[in-house]
GUPAFI-236769 format. One record per residue (C-alpha): residue number from 1; residue in one letter; z negated, y negated, x. Coordinates in pm, whole numbers, plus 50000, padded with zeros to 5 digits. Example, Ala and Ser with C-alpha at 12.3 -4.5 7.8 and 13.67 -1.06 7.14 Angstrom:
[1; a; [49220; 50450; 51230]]
[2; s; [49286; 50106; 51367]]
//
This chain:
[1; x; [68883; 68144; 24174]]
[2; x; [69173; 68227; 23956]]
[3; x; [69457; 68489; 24057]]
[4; x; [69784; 68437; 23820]]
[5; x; [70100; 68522; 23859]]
[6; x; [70272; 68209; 24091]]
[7; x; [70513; 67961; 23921]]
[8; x; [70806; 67744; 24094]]
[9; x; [70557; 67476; 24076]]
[10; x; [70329; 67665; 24327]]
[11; x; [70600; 67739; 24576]]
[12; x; [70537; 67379; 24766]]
[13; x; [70101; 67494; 24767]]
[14; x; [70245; 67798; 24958]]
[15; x; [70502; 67707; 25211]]
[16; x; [70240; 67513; 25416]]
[17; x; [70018; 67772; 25492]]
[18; x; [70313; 68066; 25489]]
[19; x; [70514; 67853; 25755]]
[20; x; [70179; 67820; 25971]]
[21; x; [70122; 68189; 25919]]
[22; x; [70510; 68319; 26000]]
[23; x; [70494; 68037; 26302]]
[24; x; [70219; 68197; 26472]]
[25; x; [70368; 68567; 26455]]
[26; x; [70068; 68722; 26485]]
[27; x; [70049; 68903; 26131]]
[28; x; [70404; 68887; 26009]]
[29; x; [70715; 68990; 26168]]
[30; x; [70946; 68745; 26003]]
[31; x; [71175; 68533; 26252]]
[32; x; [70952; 68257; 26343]]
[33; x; [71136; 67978; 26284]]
[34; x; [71237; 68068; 25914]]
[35; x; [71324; 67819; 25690]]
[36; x; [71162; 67694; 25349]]
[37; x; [71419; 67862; 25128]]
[38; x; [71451; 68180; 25321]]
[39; x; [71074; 68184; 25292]]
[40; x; [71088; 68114; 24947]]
[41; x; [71366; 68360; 24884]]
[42; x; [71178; 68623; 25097]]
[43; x; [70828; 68551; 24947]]
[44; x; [70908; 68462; 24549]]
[45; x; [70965; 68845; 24423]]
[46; x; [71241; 68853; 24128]]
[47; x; [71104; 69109; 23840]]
[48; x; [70989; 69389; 23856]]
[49; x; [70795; 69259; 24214]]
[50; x; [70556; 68997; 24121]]
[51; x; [70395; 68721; 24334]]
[52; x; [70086; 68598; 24271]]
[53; x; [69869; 68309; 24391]]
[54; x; [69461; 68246; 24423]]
[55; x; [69334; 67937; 24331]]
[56; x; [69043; 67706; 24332]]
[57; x; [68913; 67551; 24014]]
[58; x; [69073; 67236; 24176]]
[59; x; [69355; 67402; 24224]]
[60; x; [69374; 67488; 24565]]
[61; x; [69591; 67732; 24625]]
[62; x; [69375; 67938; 24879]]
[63; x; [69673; 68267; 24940]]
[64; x; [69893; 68474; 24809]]
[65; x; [70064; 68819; 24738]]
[66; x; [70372; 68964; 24718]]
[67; x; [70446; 69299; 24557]]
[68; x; [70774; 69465; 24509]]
[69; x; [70908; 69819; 24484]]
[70; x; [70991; 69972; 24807]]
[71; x; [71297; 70116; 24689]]
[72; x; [71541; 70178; 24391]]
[73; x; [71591; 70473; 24131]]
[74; x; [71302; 70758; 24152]]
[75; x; [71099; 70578; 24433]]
[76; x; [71089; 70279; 24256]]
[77; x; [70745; 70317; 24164]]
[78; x; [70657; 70296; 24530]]
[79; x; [70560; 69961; 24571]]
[80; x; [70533; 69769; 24884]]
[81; x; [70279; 69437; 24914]]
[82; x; [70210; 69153; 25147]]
[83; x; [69930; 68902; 25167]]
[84; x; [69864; 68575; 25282]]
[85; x; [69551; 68366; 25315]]
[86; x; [69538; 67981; 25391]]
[87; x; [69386; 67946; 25716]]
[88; x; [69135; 67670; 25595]]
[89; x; [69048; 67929; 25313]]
[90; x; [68955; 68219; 25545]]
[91; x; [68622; 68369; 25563]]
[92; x; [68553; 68301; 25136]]
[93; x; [68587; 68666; 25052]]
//
């Protein structure tokens, strides 16, 4: 498995298994019924967060993470993350 920093081109390998996720509101607290571009604007962290995506030698992508600073100015280096694990990946470690 690879874990690189996630492209625009990886955003429609995430929104499947982030809108099953957010659906089921058991692990985030996201409205439910959010839609793909709030996801994506919620999920794809502009500089200096980074997002970053595992994947498969195939090229599965089997989850994702979000990191991003908690705050501004002094506490900026207080950094706040979020991950996400395809369902049909679960269980690989």
């Amino acid at each position: 498995m690879e874990i690189r920093t996630a492209t625009a081109a990886d955003w429609p390998l995430i929104w499947p298994f982030l809108s099953e996720i957010v659906a089921a509101g058991e692990t985030y607290t996201w409205p439910r019924d959010v839609t793909e571009e709030q996801a994506r604007a919620l999920w794809m962290a502009a500089p200096p967060g980074r997002t970053v995506v595992a994947v498969d030698p195939d090229g599965t992508v089997l989850g994702s993470a979000k990191l991003a600073p908690n705050q501004g100015g002094p506490g900026d280096h207080v950094a706040n993350a979020g991950f996400m694990v395809a369902p049909t990946a679960a269980g690989r470690g």
